[in-house]
C-alpha positions, 0 to 999 in steps of 0.5 A, spaced: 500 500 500 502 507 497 504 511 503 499 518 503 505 522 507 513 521 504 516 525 509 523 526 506 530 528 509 536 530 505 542 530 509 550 531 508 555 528 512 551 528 518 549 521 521 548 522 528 544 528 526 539 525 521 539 519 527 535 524 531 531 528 525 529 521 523 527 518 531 523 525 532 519 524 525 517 516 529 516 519 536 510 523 533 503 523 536 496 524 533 496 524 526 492 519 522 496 518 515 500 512 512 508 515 512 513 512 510 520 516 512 525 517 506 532 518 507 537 522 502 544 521 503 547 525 498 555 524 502 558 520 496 561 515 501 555 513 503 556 516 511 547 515 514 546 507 511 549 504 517 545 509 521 539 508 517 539 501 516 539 500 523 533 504 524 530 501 519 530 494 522 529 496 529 522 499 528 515 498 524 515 504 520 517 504 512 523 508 512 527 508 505 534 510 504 536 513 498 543 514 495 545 521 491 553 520 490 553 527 485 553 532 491 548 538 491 542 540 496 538 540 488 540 534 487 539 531 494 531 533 493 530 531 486 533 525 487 529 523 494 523 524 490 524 519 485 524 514 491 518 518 495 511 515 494 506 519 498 502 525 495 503 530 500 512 531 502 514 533 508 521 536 508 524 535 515 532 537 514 538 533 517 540 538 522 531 539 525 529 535 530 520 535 530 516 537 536 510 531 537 504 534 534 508 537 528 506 532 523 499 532 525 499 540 524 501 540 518 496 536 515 491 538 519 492 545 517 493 542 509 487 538 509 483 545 512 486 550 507 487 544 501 494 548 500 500 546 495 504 549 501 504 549 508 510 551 512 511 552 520 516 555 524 524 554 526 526 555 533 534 556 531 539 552 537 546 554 539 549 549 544 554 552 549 556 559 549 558 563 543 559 570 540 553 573 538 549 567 540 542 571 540 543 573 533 546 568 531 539 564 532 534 569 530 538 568 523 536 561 523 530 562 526 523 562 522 517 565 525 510 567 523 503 568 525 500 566 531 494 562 528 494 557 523 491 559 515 493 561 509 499 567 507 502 570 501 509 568 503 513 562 502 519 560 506 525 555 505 524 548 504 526 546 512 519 544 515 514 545 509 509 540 505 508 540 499 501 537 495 506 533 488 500 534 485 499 541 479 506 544 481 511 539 484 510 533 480 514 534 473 521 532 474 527 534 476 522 538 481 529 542 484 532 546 479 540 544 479 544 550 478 542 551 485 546 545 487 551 549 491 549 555 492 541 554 495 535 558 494 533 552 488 526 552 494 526 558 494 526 559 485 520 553 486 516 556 490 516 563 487 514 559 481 508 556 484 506 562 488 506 565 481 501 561 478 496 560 483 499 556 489 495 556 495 500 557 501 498 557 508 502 556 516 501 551 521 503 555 527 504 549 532 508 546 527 514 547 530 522 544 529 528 545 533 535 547 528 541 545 532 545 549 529 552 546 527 558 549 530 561 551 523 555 555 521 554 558 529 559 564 527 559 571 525 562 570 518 557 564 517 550 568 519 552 574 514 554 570 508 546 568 509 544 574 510 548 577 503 543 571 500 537 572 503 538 579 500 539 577 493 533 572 493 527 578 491 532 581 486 535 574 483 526 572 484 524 578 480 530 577 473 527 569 475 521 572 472 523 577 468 520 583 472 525 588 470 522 593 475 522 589 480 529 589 480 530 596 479 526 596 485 529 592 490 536 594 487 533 600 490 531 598 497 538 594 498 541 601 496 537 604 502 539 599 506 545 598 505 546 606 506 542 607 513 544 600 516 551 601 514 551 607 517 548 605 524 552 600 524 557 604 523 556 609 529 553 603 534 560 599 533 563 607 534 559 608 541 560 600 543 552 599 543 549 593 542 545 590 537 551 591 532 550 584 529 544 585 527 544 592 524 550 589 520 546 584 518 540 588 516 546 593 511 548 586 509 542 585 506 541 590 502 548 589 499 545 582 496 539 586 494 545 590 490 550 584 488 545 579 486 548 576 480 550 570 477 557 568 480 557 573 485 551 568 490 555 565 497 557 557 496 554 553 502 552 546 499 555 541 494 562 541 492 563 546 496 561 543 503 567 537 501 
């Protein structure tokens, strides 16, 4: 019998990570749907099959593992969703850990609205004492509504539902040019939301991110911020919406100059908050900068 749910979980190198990702999708409560758990190794070595397997064995529910040696988060998705049966694909990423109800949250809440898209919130987690710790959580932090029901904005693949019929059946489904850079989500369901789809939030939807020690830095934080920053300018060349480029060049422009400032006089006074302001001016410094080859590299031949 197909699975009604395919709850996908690409992950990269990270084998005690994804074992804890996987045994929090097994510790949910409440829903009622057939899941299968499909686990998308894109490490060429093959590091989660043993971790995997394992899991696999000790437990009654169907979890897959999959193998993609071509490194790249495009790559890992479409390659997860060649093995994904469900009609409905949950994304949980390697490094998120699910709260009980997350799985019964997100399909309630589709099952109400019937939307294509359906994300929740992200509550970003440092271990231990780091410099800039509260920033750098609030950067990995995803925060929305209070109540659950229908948005008109989409969020990054980490916790989201995607209904496969209309909009994410045809492959590949991910766009493979963003294989290194990220941000292949984000050009998805742009499109999506460019021809009709319906997205809504589930606001008790909620996973924790353990934040990896070589992303829980300064200098990581902002590179995503510069990428943050590109994505509505590099959306609106996605679609060819030359005023919208003109526009958010604009804004990133404004950005850059004010922010830029404060920052500047913050660092000058020794006030706090000075992370934070930077990031924002570095926001709009991708909204400038958002050409090809100029994007920030995080995933694929770059993470080897």
């Amino acid at each position: 019998m197909k699975p009604d749910v395919s709850v996908v979980i690409p992950t990269f190198k990270r084998p005690d990570r994804v074992r804890r990702a996987v045994n929090s999708v097994l510790a949910q409560k409440g829903y009622h749907a057939l899941i299968e758990i499909v686990v998308l190794d894109n490490d060429p070595q093959g590091s989660a099959r043993d971790v995997v397997n394992a899991l696999a064995s000790s437990t009654r529910g169907a979890i897959v593992y999959g193998h993609e040696p071509e490194p790249g988060v495009a790559n890992a998705r479409n390659a997860a969703l060649s093995l994904a049966q469900g009609k409905l694909i949950v994304f949980l990423d390697d490094d998120e850990v699910a709260t009980e109800g997350w799985l019964k949250s997100l399909l309630e809440v589709q099952s109400q609205t019937n939307a294509d898209l359906v994300f929740g919130p992200v509550r970003g987690t440092v271990e231990g004492d780091v410099a800039h710790k509260d920033y750098i959580e609030a950067r990995f932090t995803r925060e929305g509504p209070e109540q659950s029901g229908l948005i008109d904005q989409y969020y990054g693949c980490g916790n989201s539902l995607l209904k496969r019929a209309k909009f994410f059946n045809d492959a590949p489904v991910f766009d493979a040019s963003k294989n290194e850079t990220g941000g292949e989500d984000d050009a998805l369901f742009s499109h999506a939301q460019a021809h009709g789809a319906v997205i809504a939030w589930a606001a008790n939807a909620l996973v924790f991110e353990e934040i990896m020690p070589d992303r829980a830095t300064l200098s990581f934080s902002l590179a995503k911020a510069f990428a943050f920053g590109q994505g509505p300018t590099q959306t609106c060349w996605q679609h060819r919406k030359i005023f919208g480029v003109l526009y958010w060049m604009g804004v990133g422009l404004g950005q850059l100059l004010a922010f830029g400032g404060l920052y500047l006089g913050k660092r000058l006074v020794g006030a706090k908050g000075q992370a934070d302001t930077l990031d924002r001016a570095i926001q709009g410094l991708g909204k400038l900068f958002w050409f090809k080859g100029l994007e920030p590299r995080f995933y694929g031949e770059s993470a080897l």
